[in-house]
N, C-alpha and C positions, 0 to 999 in steps of 0.2 A: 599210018592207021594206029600200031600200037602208040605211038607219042599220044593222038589224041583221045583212046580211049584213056589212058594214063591221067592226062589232066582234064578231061571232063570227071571221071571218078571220081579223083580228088578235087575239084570244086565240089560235087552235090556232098563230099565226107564232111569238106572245111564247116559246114551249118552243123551248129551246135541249139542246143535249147536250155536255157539255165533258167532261173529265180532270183526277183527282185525285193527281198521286204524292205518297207518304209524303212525300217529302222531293225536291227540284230536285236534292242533289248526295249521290248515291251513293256508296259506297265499295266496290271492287272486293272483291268476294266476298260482297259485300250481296244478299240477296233484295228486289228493291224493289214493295213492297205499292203496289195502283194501283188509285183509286175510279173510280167511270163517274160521274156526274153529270146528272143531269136535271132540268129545269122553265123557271121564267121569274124565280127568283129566289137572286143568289149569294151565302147566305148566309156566316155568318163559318166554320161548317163546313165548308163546298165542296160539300156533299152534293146539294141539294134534295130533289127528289121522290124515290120509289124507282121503282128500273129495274126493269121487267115483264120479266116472262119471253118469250123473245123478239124483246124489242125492239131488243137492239142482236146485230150481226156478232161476227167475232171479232176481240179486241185483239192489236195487233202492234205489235211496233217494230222500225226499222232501227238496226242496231250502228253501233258506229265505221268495221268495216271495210265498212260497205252491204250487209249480210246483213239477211234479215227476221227475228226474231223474233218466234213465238209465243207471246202471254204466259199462264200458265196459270191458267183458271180457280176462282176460289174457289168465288164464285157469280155471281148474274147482274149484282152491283155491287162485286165485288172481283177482281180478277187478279193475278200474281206475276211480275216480269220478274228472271230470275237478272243479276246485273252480272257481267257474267265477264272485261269487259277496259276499262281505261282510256280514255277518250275520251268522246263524244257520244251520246247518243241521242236518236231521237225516237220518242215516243209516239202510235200511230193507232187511233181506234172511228170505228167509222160505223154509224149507225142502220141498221136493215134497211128499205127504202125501200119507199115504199108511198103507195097514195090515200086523201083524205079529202075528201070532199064536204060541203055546207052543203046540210040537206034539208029544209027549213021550220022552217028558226031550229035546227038540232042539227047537229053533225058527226057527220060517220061515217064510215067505212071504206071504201072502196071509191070505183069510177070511175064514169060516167058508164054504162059496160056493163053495172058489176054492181047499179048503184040504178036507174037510172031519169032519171026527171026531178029533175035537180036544178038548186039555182040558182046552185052553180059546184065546181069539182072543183078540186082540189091534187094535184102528186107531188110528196112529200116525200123531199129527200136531206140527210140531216146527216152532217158528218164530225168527229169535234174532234181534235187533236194538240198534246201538249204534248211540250217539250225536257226532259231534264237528263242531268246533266254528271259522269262518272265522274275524280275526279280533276282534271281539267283542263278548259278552255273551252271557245274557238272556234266556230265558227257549226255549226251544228246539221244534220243530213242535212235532205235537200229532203223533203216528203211522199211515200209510196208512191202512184207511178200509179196514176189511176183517181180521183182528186180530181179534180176539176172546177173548185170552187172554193177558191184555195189565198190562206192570209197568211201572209207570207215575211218573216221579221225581215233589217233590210240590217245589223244590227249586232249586236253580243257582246250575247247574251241572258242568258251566263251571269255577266255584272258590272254589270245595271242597279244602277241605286241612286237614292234615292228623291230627284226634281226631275229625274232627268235623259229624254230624249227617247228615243222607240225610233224609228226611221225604218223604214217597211213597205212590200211590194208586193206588192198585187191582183192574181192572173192568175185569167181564167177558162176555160177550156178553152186554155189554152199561150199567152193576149192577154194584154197588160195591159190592166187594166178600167177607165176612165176614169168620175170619176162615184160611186165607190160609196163609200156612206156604213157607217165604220165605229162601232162601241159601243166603250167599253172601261168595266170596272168593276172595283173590288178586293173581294176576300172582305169582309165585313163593311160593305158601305159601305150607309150610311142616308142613303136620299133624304128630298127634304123633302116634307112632307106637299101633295099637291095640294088644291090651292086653286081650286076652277072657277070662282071670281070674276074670276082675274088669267090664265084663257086669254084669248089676244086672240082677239077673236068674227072671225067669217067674214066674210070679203069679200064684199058684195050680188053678187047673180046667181048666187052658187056651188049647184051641185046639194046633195041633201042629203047621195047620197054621200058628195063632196066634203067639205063639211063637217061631216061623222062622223070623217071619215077624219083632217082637219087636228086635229081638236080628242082621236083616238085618240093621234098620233103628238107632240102638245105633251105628254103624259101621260108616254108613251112617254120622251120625251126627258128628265123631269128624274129619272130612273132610273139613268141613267148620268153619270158627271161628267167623261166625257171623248168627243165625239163629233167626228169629224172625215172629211174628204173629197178623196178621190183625185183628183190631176191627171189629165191628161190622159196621161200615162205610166204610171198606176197607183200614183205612191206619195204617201206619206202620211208624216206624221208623229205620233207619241201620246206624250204628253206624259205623265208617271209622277207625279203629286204625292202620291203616299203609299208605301209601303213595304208587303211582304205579296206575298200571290198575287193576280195581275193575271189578268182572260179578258176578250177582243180575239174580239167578235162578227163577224160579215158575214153579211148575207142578197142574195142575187140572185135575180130571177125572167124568167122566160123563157115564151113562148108553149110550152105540148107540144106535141108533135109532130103528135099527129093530136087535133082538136077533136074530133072525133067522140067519144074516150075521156072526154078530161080539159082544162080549159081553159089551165094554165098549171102548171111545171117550176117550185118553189121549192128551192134550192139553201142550205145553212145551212151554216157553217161557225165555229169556235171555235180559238182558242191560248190555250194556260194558259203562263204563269211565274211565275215569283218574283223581287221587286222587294226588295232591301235597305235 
């Protein structure tokens, strides 16, 4: 039982939500076509899964001058951002938030109030934002309030080039977050095939949780070819070795607020660019 709430968990965690633009660098009078992106795998598309009707808010971005823009919808996995003037933008969705509970080995919908007995509950919040650059560079507007959990490039997003390092920083509600372990992957990138001979086996005494959990997250890990971990001031560094569109994971989890609903606040967030 604890094996498979372990990796049911962790299957509904592996869906991520990120952002597709046509292109990183607009040209002023450009309508810029903008995908939504959902699943647990980024392929060389960008696309994954398709977006349910529903499931995601509405998409915004902040101008060069710190205006929101609404971008207008296609459908439930395309939008339109008009470019109307020179400079930065940044791109924001957020999934529409919500519970999922694990209820004899299924997920579902709903809390603790609205199922029942189950054998543990989620609130789920995703947000993903990506930069690009009308014309010209420079650092990118901050996220629109109301992220929680935010990755902040400390450097020109709009001139990576491939070998070179992005330097990041983790805030989680206005802190920097010490400790959180970030993903990074490129469009198209092929992991190698797992091999359950070459997990290193569990440490004697561990629960089976435990060792569900450890041998979920070695799986997990050769997924991405870039994983690394926040100082104690929140930053980080991610290292670029390929070229393409790059997406820059973070997950955070926190107790909710009241046990009584739901056991635990999982916090997702994503950044999209493009690497030269």
């Amino acid at each position: 039982m604890a094996c498979a709430l372990v990796m049911a968990a962790g299957s509904a965690m592996a869906h991520n939500l990120w952002l597709a633009p046509q292109t990183c660098n607009p040209q002023v009078g450009d309508t810029l076509k903008v995908l939504v992106g959902f699943g647990h795998e980024y392929t060389a598309s960008r696309i994954g899964q398709k977006v349910r009707p529903g499931m995601v808010g509405a998409v915004s971005a902040i101008a060069p001058d710190g205006k929101v823009i609404q971008l207008e919808k296609k459908s439930d996995e395309e939008y339109a951002l008009p470019i109307t003037a020179q400079g930065s933008y940044l791109i924001s969705v957020q999934m529409n938030p919500g519970f999922f509970s694990l209820v004899e080995g299924k997920m579902k919908r709903g809390s603790k109030k609205d199922l029942g007995e189950v054998d543990t509950c989620m609130f789920f919040q995703m947000v993903a934002n990506a930069p690009v650059f009308a014309g010209a560079g420079g650092a990118p507007p901050a996220p629109p309030a109301g992220q929680a959990l935010q990755v902040l490039p400390m450097g020109d997003v709009s001139k990576l080039k491939k070998g070179d390092v992005l330097p990041v920083k983790v805030m989680f509600n206005g802190t920097p977050l010490a400790g959180a372990k970030l993903r990074a992957t490129y469009a198209g990138f092929k992991p190698p095939k797992h091999d359950p001979a070459k997990a290193p086996k569990p440490a004697p005494g561990l629960s089976p949780q435990e060792a569900a959990r450890q041998k979920m997250m070695h799986k997990l890990a050769a997924m991405y070819p870039v994983m690394v971990e926040t100082d104690a001031k929140g930053l980080a560094r991610i290292k670029l070795p390929a070229s393409g569109w790059w997406l820059v994971l973070l997950s955070h989890n926190t107790p909710y607020k009241d046990a009584a609903v739901c056991d635990k606040s999982v916090f997702k967030t994503t950044y999209t660019f493009e690497v030269r």
